[in-house]
N, C-alpha and C positions, 0 to 999 in steps of 0.2 A: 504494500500500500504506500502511497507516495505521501512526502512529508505534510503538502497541504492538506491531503485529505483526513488524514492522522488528526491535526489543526483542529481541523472544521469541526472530526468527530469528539472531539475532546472540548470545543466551547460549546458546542450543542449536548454535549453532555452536565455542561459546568452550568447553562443557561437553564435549561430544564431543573437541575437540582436546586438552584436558586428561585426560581419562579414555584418551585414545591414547597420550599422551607416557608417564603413569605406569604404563600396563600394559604398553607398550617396555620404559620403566627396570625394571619387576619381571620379568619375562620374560624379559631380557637376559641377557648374561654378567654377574656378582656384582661389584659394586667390589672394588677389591682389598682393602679396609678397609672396616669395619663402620658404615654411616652412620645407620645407624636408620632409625624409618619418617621422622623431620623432614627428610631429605635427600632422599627426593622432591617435598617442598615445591614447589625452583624449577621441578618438572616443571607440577605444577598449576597454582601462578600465573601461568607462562607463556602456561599458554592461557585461563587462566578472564581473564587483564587484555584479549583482544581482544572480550571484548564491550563494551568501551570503545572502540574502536579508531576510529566512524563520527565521535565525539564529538573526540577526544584522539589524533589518528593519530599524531602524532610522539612524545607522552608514554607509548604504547603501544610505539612502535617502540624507544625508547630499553629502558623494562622489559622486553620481552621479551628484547632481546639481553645486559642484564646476567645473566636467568634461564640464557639459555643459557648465557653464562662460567660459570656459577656452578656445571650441572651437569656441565661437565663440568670443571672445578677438583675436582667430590669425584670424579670419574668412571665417570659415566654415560654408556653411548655409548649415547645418544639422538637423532638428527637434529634439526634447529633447524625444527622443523614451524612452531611459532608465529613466529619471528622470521622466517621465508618470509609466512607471510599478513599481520603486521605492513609487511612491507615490500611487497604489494601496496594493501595497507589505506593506506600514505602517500603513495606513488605516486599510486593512484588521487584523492586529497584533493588532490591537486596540492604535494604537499610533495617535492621532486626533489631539491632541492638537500640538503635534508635529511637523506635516506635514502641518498643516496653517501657522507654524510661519516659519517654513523652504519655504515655498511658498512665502509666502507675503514677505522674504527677499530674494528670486530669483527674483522676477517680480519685485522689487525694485532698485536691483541690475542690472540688464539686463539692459535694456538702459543707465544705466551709462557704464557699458561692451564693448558695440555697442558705445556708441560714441569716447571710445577707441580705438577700433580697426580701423585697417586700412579703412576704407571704410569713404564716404561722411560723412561728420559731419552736415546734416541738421536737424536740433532737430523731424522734419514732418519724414524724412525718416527712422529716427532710432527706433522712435516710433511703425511705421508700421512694420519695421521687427522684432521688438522684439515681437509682437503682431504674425507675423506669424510662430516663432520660439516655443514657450510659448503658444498656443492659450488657453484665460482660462477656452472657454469650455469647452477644452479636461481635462483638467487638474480637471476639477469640475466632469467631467465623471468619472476619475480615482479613484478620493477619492469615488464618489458616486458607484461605480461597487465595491469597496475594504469592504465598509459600510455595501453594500445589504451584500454581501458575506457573512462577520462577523456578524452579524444580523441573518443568514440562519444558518449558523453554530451553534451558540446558542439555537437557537429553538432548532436545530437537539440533540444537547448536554443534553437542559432539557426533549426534548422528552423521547430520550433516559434514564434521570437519572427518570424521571418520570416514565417509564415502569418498572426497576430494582427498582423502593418504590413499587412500584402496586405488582410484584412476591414476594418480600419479606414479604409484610405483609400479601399475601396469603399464603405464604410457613410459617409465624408464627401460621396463624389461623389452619392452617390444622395442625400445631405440638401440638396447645395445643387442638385442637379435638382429638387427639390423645392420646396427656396427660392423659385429661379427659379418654378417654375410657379406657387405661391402670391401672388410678387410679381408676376409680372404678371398674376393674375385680381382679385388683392385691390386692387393700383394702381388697374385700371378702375373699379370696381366705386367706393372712397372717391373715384375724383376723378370721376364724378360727382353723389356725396354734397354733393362739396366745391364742385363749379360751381354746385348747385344751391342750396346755401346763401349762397355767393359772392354769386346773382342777385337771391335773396331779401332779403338783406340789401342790397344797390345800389337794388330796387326802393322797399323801405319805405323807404331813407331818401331817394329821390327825389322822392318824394311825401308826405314830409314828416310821414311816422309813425314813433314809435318802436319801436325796433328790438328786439324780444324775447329778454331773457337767454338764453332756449333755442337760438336763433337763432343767437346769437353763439360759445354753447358748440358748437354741433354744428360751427362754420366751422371754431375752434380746431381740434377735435377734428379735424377733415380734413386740416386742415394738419398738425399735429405728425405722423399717423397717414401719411402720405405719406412725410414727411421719415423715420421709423421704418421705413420698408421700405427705402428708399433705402439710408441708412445700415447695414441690416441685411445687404440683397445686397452690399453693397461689402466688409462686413467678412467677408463669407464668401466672396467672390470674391477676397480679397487673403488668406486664410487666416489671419487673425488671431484670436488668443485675445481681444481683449480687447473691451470691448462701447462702444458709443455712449452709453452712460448708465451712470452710478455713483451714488452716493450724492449726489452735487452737486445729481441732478439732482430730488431727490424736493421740494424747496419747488414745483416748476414744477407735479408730478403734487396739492400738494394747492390750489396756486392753480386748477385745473382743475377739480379735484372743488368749490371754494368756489361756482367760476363754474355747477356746475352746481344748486347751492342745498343742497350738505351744508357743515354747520359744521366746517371741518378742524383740528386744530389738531398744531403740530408741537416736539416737544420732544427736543433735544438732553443729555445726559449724558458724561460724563467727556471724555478727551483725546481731540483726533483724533489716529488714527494712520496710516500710513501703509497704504494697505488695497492687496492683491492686485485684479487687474482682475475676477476670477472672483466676490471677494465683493465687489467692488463692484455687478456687474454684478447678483446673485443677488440683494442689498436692494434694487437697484429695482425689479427685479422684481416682488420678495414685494410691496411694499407697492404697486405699480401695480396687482396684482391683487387684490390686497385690497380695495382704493378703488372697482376696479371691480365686485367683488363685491357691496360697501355699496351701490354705486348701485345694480345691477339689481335685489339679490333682499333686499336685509334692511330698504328702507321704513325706512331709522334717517332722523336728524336729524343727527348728529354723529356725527363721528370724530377719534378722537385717535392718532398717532405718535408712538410713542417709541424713538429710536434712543439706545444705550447701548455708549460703547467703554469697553476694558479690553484689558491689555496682551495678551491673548493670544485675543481675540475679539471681535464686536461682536453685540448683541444689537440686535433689531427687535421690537418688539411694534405691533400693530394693532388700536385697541378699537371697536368702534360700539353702538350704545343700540339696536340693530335690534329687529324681531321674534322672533329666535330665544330658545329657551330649553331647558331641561338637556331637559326633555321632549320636546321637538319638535326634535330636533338635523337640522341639515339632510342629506341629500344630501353625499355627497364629489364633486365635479365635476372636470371635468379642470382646472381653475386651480387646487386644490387639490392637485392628482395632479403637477401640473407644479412649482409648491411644492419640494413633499414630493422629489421629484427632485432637485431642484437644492439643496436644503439636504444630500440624503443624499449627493451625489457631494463635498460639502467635506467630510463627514465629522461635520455639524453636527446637531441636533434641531430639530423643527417641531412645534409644537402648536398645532391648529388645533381650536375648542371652542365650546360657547355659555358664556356666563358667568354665574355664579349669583343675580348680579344684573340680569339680563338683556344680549340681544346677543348679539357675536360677539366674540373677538377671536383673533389669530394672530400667533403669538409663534415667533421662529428665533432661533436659535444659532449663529453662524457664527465656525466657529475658524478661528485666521490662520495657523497653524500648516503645518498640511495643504494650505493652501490656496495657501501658498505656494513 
């Protein structure tokens, strides 16, 4: 149910209780003395304060029981409606201890009230109206209906958080089944990438030619890309948050990209700080895809990294001189989509764009806050 409606039901409840209480008190037997129409006051504020009651349950539960001393100090023999719903209203809030001691200083208080007030001062008859003013069965109902409630709600809550552990830890199992199968089609599949370039590269230089930059990048490339799965099934097999690669690791990712004939360049800004393993994990990422991006689809020259810390976030930007431009924007692809993901689960921004002087570049936000 949405907040306003909550509102609405709660002063329509607070407005009905009030309009009960003062057409009891007008309907009733007449005070003994002339209180004006201002002395049904404490009938109304009584009940119009429990539409605060969800907000303020105890500061509810204290005003309504001074309203009641009050009405019946001019005497009003009205029943305590509102300080009964007050006191399932704190109850229910989990305020317990509260509403016995606010209790037990009402029923304390009441018959001193009553022998106040205008009426016979027989100690027998005051007793007995305070008794049917306060009855403390009702008032034992109240707390006990506010108790079940809050009790039932709880259950409902750990049910509830009980189902969302049960999906989650299926939604892990089925990722690292997945993992697993990934890792082992993709294992084959790069190491014999990696033999093959392995061979290639033993044969040229057996025979005494040299050995083809491209050559050399693709071996790397097999190798890291092996040790990457490795490392990746392990951390997901040992359930750890934290990832094989951070921020340490991104001079490696543009000595790679160099090796493969882009111009990388990598620039550093303000203090390091101590970074979360999630944003650590999340900027190498960003920027490993990016680099791999430059290489397949934007034909640049150069690229340039800029990582930028500040107390309460680090920024990544990634530029290239590619082909793209404002007109021809490329394609969103799933490394952009995977990105976008993992900046939006820190809580962070991604802007990923051609640039007006042409290119591409991609810019994250990552707060340390959240994150950590």
């Amino acid at each position: 149910m949405s907040r306003a409606r909550i509102g609405a039901r709660d002063w329509a409840i607070a407005v009905g209780v009030a309009a009960t209480l003062v057409a009891t008190g007008l309907s009733g037997q007449p005070p003994p003395t002339d209180i004006g129409p201002l002395g049904y006051v404490p009938l109304a504020a009584g009940g119009l304060t429990l539409a605060a009651r969800r907000r303020m349950p105890v500061a509810v539960l204290v005003v309504t029981g001074l309203c009641t001393l009050v009405h019946q100090l001019l005497g009003l023999d009205v029943p305590a409606v509102a300080y009964l719903f007050a006191v399932y209203a704190a109850v229910r809030a989990g305020h317990r201890i509260a509403t016995i001691a606010v209790s037990v200083g009402m029923l304390a208080a009441l018959p001193l009230v009553i022998l106040a007030s205008p009426q016979p001062t027989e100690v027998g008859e005051a007793l007995l109206r305070s008794r049917d003013v306060l009855e403390l069965a009702w008032l034992i109902a109240a707390g006990a209906a506010g108790e079940a409630l809050r009790q039932a709600e709880r259950r409902a809550d750990e049910a509830e958080r009980t189902r969302e552990e049960v999906a989650r830890r299926r939604a892990n199992e089925e990722r690292l089944h997945i993992a697993r199968e990934l890792h082992d089609s993709l294992t084959h599949q790069i190491s014999v990438i990696k033999v093959q370039a392995e061979v290639a590269v033993h044969l040229a230089r057996k025979r005494g030619e040299e050995v083809p930059d491209a050559l050399l990048a693709i071996r790397e490339a097999g190798r890291e890309a092996a040790r990457e799965l490795r490392a990746t099934l392990e951390a997901l097999r040992d359930d750890e948050r934290s990832s094989p690669h951070g921020i340490d690791g991104v001079p490696d990712l543009l000595c790679r990209a160099r090796a493969a004939g882009l111009r990388a360049t990598l620039t550093i800004e303000g203090r390091r700080v101590e970074l979360p393993s999630t944003v650590q994990s999340a900027a190498y990422r960003i920027v490993q895809e990016a680099l791999t991006n430059v290489a397949r689809h934007a034909a640049a020259t150069t690229a340039s990294v800029h990582i930028e810390y500040s107390a309460d976030a680090v920024e990544v930007r990634i530029d290239d001189d590619g082909k793209a431009t404002v007109d021809s924007a490329p394609a969103a692809g799933v490394g952009l989509l995977g990105m976008r993901e993992r900046v939006t689960a820190l809580g962070g921004h991604l802007r990923a764009e051609p640039r007006a002087e042409g290119g591409f570049t991609v810019a994250a936000r990552l707060p340390l806050e959240r994150a950590a």
